[in-house]
C-alpha positions in Angstrom: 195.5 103.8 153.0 194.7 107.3 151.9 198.0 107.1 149.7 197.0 104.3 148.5 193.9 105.5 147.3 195.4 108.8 145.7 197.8 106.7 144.1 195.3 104.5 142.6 193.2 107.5 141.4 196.3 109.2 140.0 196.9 106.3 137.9 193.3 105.8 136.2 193.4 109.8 135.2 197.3 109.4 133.9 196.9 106.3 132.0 192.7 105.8 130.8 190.8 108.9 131.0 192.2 110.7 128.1 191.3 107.3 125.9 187.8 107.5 127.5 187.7 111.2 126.6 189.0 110.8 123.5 186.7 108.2 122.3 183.0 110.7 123.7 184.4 113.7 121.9 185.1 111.3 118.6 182.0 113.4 116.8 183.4 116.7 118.4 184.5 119.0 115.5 184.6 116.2 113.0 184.5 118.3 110.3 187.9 120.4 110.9 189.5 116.9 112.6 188.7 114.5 110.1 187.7 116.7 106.4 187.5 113.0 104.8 184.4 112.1 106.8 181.3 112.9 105.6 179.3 112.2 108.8 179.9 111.3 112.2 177.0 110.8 114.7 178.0 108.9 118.6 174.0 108.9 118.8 174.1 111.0 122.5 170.5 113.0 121.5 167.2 111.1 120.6 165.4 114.7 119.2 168.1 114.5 116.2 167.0 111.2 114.5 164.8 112.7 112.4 166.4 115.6 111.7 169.8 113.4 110.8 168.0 111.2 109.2 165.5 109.6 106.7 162.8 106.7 106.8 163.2 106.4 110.6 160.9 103.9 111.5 160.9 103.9 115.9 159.0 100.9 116.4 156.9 102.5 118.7 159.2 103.1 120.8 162.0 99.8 120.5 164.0 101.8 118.3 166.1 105.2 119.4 168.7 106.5 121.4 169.1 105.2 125.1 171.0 105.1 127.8 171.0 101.4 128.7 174.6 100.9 127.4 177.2 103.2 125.0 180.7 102.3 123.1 181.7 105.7 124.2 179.5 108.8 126.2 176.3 107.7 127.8 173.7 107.0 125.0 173.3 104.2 121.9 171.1 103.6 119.1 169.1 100.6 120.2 167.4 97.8 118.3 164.4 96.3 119.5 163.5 93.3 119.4 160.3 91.6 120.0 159.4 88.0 120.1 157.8 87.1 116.6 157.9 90.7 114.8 160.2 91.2 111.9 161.0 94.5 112.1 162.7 96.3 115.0 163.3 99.6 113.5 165.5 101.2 111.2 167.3 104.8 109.5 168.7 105.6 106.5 170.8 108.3 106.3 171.2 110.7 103.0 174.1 111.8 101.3 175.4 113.4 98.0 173.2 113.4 94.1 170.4 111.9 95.1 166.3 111.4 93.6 165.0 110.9 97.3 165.2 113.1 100.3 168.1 115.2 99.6 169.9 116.4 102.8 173.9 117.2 102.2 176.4 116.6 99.5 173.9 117.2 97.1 176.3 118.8 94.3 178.3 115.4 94.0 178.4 112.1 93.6 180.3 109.4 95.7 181.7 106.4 94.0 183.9 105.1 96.6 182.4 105.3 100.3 183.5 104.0 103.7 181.2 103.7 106.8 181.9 102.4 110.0 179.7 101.4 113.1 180.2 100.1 116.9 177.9 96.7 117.6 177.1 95.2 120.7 174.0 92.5 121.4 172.5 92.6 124.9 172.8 90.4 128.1 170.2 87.8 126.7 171.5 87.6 123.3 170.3 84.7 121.0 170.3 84.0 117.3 171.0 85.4 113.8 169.1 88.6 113.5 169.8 89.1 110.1 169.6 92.4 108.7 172.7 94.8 109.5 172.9 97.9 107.5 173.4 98.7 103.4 174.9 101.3 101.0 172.4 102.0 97.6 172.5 104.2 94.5 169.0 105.1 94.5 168.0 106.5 90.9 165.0 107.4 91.2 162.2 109.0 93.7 160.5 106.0 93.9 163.2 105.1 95.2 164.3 102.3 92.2 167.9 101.6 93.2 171.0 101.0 90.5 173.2 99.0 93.4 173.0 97.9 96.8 175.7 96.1 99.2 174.0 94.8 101.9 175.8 94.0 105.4 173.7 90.9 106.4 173.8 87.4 108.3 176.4 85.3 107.5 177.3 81.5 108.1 175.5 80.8 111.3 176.0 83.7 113.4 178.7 86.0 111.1 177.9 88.6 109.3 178.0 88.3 105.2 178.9 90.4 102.2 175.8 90.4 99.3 176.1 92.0 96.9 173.8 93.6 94.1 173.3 95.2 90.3 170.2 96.9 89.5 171.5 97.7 85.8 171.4 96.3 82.4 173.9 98.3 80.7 173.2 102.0 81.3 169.9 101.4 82.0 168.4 100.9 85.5 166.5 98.0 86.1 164.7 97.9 89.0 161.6 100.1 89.8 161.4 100.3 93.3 162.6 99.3 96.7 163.5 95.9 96.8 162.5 95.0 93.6 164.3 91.6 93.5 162.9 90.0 90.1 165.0 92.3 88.4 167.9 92.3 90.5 171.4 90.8 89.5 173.1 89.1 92.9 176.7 89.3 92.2 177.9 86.6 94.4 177.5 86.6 98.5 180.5 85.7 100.9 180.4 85.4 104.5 182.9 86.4 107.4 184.1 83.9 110.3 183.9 86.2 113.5 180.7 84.9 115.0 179.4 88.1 116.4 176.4 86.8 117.4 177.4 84.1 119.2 176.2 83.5 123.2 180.0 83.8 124.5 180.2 87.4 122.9 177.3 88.9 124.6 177.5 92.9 125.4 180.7 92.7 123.7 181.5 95.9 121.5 182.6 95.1 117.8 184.3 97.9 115.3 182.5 97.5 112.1 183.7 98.8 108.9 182.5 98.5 105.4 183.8 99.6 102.0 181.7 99.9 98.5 183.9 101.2 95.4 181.5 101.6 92.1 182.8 99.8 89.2 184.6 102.2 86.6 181.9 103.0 83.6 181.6 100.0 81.7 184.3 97.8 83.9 184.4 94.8 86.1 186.9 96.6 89.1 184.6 97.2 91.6 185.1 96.4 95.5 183.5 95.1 98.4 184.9 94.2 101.7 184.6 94.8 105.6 186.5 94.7 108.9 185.4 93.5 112.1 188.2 95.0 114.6 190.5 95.7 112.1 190.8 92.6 110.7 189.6 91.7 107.3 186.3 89.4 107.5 185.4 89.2 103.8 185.6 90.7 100.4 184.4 90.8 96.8 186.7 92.3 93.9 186.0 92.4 90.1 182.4 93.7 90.6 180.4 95.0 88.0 178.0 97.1 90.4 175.9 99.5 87.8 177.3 98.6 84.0 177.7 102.4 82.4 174.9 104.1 84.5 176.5 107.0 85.9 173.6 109.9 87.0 174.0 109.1 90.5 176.6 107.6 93.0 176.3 105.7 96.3 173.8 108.1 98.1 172.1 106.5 101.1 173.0 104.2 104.2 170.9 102.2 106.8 171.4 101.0 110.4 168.8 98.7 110.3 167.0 95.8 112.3 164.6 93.7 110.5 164.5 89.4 111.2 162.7 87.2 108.6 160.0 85.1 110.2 160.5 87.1 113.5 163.0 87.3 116.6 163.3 84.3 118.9 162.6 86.6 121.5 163.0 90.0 123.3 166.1 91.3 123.3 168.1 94.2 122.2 171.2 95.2 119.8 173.3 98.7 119.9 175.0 100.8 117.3 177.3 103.6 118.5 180.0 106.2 116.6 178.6 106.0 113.1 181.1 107.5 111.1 180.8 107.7 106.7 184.0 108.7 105.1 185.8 108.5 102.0 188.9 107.1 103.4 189.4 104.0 105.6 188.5 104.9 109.1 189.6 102.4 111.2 188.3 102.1 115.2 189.2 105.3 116.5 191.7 108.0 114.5 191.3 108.4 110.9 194.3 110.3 110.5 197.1 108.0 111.4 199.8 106.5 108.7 198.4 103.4 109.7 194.8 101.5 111.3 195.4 102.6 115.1 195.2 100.0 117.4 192.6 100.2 120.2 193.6 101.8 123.9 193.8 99.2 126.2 190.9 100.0 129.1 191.2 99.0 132.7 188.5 96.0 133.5 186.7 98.1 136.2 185.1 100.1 132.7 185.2 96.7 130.1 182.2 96.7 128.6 
């Protein structure tokens, strides 16, 4: 029996702890590991939200880092929902050129932009929660934004590409957050992998989304995103912000936020938030090709 045992134990450190290592340390020296990503964050400390981030609106208390599940490590960033309220918090993170809140990058701009997320809805699941997370050029400090592509519910419970111009020519448009009357929706498309679905509760997903500005004056401008590596949706020919050029794609959100109000209480997770300005993929950004995910023993399946 004993050899038994050892033998067992021998096997789970030979064959899955590195890959469960591997995947807690993701954020560990990012910047010499990975010099294409521009932020990586596995959400392990509460006490750095605000300092990471922007806007961060906590919900009293429904929104922030806990320990009740994690992709990889021991925390996640949790969504919290309550029956009937809208909102169940939200962060937008900074990055590069920007009019509002300023934090790193600030001597460029980024026209091509990658970021990439781990999801997972709780035991109780139910229902489209809408809101996901958005890229924005915003122009100007009160916070008027040039483009947005918005990560949002799809056909029934999938997740969607909409995207949208804030530009007449040169000129921006808009004059504030959310300004829809002058806002130019470029044409919405939905993927297929119903993430929300009952029969893929506390089920992990990779999430990756890609936003490339439209050249100056052109109609070549992308959007697209992955759920586990496989292409869900996309949108080419884009004509994101006409000729407006004074600022590039600056800010991101992981955000909760239900129209008319959740069905009930119940909670979502993000983990290993990762911006780049390469493809990413679901674990190494630095292989020739998307690397495939470690295969995990079922005692550890999450």
């Amino acid at each position: 029996m004993k050899r038994k045992i050892s033998f067992w134990l021998s096997f789970f450190l030979c064959c899955f702890s590195s890959n469960v290592f591997s995947l807690s340390e993701e954020c560990t020296n990012w910047r010499t590991t990975h010099p294409h990503w521009l932020w990586c964050d596995d959400f392990e400390s509460d006490s750095s939200l605000e300092q990471n981030y922007f806007d961060v609106n906590r919900e009293n208390g429904r929104f922030g880092v806990v320990s009740d599940t994690a992709y990889a490590g021991t925390h996640a960033l949790r969504n919290g929902y309550a029956a009937g309220v809208e909102s169940a918090g939200w962060l937008k993170f900074s990055f590069g050129a920007t009019p509002v809140l300023p934090k790193r990058y600030i001597d460029r701009n980024f026209d091509d932009v990658y970021w990439r997320f781990y999801m997972q809805t709780g035991p109780n699941w139910i229902g489209q929660p809408a809101k996901v997370t958005r890229a924005m050029i915003f122009s100007s400090k009160n916070w008027a934004q040039a483009a947005i592509g918005h990560l949002w519910e799809g056909n029934v419970l999938s997740m969607g590409l909409d995207p949208v111009s804030g530009v007449v020519g040169s000129t921006v448009v808009t004059t504030g957050w959310n300004d829809f009357a002058h806002m130019k929706w470029l044409g919405k498309v939905d993927g297929s992998e119903q993430v929300y679905a009952n029969a893929n509760r506390e089920k992990w997903y990779c999430i990756e989304v890609h936003m490339k500005l439209n050249t100056p004056g052109s109609s070549d401008g992308v959007f697209e995103f992955w759920i586990n590596e496989s292409l869900q949706a996309n949108k080419n020919n884009l004509n994101w912000r006409g000729s407006y050029t004074t600022y590039g794609i600056n800010a991101l959100t992981l955000e909760g936020w239900t129209n008319n109000g959740a069905k009930q209480n119940q909670n979502r997770y993000f983990d290993n938030f990762v911006v780049s300005t390469r493809k990413i993929g679901c674990y190494e950004t630095d292989a020739a090709s998307p690397p495939q995910a470690p295969i995990k023993p079922t005692l550890f399946s999450r």
